[in-house]
C-alpha positions in Angstrom: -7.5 19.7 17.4 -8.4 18.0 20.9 -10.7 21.5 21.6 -12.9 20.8 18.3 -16.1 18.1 19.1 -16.3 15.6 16.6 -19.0 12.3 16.9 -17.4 9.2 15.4 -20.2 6.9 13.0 -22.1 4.9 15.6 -24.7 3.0 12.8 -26.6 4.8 11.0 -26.7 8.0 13.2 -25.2 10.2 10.7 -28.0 12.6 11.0 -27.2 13.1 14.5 -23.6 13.4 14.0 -23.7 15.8 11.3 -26.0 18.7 13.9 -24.2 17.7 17.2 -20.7 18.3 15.3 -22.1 21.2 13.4 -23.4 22.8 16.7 -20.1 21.4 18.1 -22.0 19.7 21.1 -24.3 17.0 22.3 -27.3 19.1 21.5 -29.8 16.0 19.7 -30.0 12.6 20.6 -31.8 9.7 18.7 -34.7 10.0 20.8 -35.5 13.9 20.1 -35.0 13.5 16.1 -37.0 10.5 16.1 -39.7 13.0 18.0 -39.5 15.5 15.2 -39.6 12.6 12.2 -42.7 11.4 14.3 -44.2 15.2 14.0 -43.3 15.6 10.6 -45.1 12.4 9.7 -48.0 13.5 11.5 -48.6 16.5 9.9 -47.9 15.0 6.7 -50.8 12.2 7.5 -53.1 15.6 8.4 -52.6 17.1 4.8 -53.4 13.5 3.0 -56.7 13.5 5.4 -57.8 16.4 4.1 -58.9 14.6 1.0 -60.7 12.2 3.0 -59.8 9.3 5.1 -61.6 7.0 3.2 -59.8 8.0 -0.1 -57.4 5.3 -1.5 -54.3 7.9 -1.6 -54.9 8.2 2.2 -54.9 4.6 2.7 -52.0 3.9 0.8 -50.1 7.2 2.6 -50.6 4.8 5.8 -49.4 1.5 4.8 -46.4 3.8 3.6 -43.1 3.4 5.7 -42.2 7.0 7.0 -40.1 8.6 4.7 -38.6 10.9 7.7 -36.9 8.3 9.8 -36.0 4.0 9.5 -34.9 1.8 12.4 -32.0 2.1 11.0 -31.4 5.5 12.5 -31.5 7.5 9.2 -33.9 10.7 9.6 -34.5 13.0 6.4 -33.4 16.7 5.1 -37.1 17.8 6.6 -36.1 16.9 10.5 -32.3 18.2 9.8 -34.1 21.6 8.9 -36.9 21.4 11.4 -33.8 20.8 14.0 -31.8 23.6 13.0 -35.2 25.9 13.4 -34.7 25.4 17.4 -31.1 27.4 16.6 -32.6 30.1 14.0 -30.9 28.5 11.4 -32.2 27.6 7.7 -30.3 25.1 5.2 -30.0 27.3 1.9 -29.6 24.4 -1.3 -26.0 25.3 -2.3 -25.7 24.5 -6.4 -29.4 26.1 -6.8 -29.5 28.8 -9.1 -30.9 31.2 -7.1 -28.1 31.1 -4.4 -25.8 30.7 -7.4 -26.9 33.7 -8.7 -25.4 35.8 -5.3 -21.6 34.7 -6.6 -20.9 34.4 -2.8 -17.4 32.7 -2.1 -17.5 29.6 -0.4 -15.0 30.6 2.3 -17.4 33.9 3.4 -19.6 31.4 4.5 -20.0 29.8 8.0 -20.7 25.9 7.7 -22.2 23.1 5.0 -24.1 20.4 5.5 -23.1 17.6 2.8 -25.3 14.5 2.2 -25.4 11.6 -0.1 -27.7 9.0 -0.3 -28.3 8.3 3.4 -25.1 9.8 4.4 -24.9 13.3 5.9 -22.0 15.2 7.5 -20.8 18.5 8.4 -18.0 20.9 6.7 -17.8 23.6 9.1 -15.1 27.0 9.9 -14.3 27.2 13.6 -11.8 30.4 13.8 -10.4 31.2 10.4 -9.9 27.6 9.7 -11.9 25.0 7.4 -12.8 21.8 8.8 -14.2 18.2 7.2 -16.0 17.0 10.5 -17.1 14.1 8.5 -18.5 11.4 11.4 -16.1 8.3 9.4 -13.7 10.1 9.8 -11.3 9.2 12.8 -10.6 13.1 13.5 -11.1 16.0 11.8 -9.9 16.9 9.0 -8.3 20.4 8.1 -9.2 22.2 4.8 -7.4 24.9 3.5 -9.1 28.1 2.1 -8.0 27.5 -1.4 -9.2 24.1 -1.4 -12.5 24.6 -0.1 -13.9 25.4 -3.3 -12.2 22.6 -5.0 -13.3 19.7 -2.1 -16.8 21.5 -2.6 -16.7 21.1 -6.0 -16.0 17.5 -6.2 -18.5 16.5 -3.8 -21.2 17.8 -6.4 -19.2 15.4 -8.9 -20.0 12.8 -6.9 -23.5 13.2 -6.7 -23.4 15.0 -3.3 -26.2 17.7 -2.3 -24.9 20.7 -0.4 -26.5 22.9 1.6 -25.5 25.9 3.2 -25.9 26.8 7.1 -27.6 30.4 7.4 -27.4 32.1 10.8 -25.2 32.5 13.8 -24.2 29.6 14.9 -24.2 28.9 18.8 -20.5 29.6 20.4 -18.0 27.3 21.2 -15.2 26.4 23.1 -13.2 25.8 19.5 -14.3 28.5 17.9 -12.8 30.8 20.1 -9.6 29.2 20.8 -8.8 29.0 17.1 -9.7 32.8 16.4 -6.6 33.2 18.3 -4.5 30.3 16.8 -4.0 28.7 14.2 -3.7 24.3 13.8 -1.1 22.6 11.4 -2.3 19.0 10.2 0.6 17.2 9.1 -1.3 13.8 8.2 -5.3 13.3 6.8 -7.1 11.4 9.4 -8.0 8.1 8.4 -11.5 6.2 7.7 -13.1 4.6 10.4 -11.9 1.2 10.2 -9.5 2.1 7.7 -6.0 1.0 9.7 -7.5 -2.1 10.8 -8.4 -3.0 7.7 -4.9 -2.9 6.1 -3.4 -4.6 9.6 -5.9 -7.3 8.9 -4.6 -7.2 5.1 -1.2 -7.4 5.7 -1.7 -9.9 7.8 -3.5 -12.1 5.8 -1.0 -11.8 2.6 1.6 -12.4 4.8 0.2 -15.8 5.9 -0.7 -16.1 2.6 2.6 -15.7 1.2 4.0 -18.3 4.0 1.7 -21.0 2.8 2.2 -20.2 -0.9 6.4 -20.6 0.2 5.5 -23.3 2.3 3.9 -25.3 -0.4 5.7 -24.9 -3.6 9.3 -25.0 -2.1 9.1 -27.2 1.0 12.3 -26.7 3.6 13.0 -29.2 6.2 16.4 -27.9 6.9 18.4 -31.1 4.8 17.5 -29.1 1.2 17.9 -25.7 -0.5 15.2 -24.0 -2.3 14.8 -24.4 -5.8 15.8 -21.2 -6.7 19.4 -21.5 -4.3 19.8 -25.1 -5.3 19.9 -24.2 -8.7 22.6 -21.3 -8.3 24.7 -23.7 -6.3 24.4 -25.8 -9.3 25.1 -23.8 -11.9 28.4 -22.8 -9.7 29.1 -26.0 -9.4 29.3 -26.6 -12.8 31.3 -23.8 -13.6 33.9 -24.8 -10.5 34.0 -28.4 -12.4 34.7 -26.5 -15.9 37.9 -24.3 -14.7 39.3 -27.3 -13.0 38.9 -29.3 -16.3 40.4 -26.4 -17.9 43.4 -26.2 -15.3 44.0 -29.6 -15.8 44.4 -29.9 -19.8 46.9 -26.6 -19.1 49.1 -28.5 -16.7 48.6 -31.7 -19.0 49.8 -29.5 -22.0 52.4 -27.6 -19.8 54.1 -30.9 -19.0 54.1 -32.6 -22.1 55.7 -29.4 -23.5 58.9 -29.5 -20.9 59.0 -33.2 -21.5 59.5 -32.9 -25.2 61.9 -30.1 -24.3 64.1 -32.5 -21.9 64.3 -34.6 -24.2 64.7 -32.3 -27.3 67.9 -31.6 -24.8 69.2 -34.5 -24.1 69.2 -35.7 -27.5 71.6 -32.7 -27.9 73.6 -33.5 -25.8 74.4 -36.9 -26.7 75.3 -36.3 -30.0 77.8 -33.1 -29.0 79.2 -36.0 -26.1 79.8 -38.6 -28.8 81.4 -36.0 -31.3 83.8 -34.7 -28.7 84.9 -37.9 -27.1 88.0 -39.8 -28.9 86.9 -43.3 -29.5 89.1 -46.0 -29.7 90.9 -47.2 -33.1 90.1 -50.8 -31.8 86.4 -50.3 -31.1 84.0 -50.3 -33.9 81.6 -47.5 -34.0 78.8 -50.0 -35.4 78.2 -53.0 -34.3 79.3 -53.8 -30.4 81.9 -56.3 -29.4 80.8 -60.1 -28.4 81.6 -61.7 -25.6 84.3 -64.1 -27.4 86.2 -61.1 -29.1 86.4 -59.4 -25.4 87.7 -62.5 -23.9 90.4 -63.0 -27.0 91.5 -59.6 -26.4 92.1 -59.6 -22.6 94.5 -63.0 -23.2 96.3 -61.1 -25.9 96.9 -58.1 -23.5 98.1 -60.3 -20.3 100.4 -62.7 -22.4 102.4 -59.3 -23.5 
């Protein structure tokens, strides 16, 4: 890929880039298109003066902009043709009928030239390879032969007007290095622009994430966030609820081997007081008094 020349978008110079990386060279500059717009206009202004300079078409053909070049850097089809001519090369209109009519296969053919609008850029085959030299393009960009016709084909979708290079084409350094080998792309090169443009993006959703957190759930380092405070509360609550429920079990477990203690000891007192002998002096009802007790201990010391 590093043999194959390829112009990067610089303005609106896409007229430029599109012949320099179809030739595959610094062959035009801004200054030597601009000198064939400024011919082109010329002999345009010599046709219109042939119907008389004082007639009011030709008068209104000269307060007309040029329609060959802007300051902007955009120059027409006419001085991409009239350029070509210095090579021996002719732009053939690609979807008109009469070249349709041929049934060539895209891939038999050399090179394209591809414009929209004020757009124009090269598709070109250096070796037996397809290329998208496209000057927005950080890199080139490889096309296979089965999806030339497709990538051709959409382009027309799109509104895009194709033209076809006719001639032989000057050599170059790429060309015959990749009649020998051939290049593997394993990613699309990306927009001009393009990966700065979604570093910039991330960047700014990430700070606008931060100030959306910042705002809605404020942290000073004493608090939770909403969303953990109210997990640790619902835990909480839950803790609270099995310790009330361990509580009424050891409340029930106890009152249970109380009443069983003393389901036992009531037992036991009755089989003590059947088994025990009682005395044929002591009454089983009522208890002795303090008078009978005292009668009874003289009675038993005076025998």
């Amino acid at each position: 890929m590093e043999s194959i020349f390829h112009e990067r978008q610089e303005g609106s110079l896409c007229a430029q880039h599109c012949l320099n990386n179809l030739l595959q060279g610094e062959y035009f500059s801004p200054v030597e298109l601009s000198s064939i717009a400024q011919q082109l206009d010329e002999e345009e202004r010599m046709r219109m003066a042939e119907g008389g300079v004082s007639s009011e078409e030709y008068r209104t053909f000269l307060q007309q902009p040029s329609v060959n070049m802007d300051d902007s850097g955009f120059f027409s089809i006419q001085v991409i043709s009239n350029a070509l001519k210095v090579w021996g090369l002719e732009l053939i209109l690609f979807n008109s009928p009469e070249y349709q009519r041929l049934g060539i296969d895209p891939i038999n053919e050399k090179s394209f030239i591809c414009n929209y609008k004020e757009h124009w850029f090269t598709v070109r085959k250096l070796g037996k390879q397809w290329f998208n030299l496209n000057s927005l393009l950080m890199g080139p960009e490889l096309i296979s032969d089965t999806y030339l016709a497709l990538f051709l084909a959409q382009l027309q979708q799109e509104g895009y007007s194709i033209f076809v290079v006719k001639g032989d084409l000057p050599d170059c350094e790429a060309d015959q290095l990749l009649q020998m080998i051939r290049v593997q792309q394993m990613q699309r090169p990306k927009l001009i622009g393009e990966e700065a443009a979604q570093s910039r993006d991330q960047r700014l959703l990430r700070s606008d994430v931060d100030q959306a957190i910042e705002v809605n759930h404020p942290f000073d380092g004493t608090g939770m966030l909403d969303e953990d405070e109210e997990n640790f509360q619902r835990a909480l609550a839950l803790s609270r609820q099995e310790i009330d429920m361990e509580d009424e079990e050891a409340d029930l477990r106890r009152a249970i081997q109380l009443s069983m203690q003393g389901s036992r000891q009531s037992e036991f007192s009755d089989s003590l007081s059947q088994n025990v002998p009682q005395s044929p002096h002591t009454s089983q009802t009522d208890p002795l008094s303090s008078e009978e007790l005292r009668r009874r201990r003289r009675v038993h010391f005076e025998k």
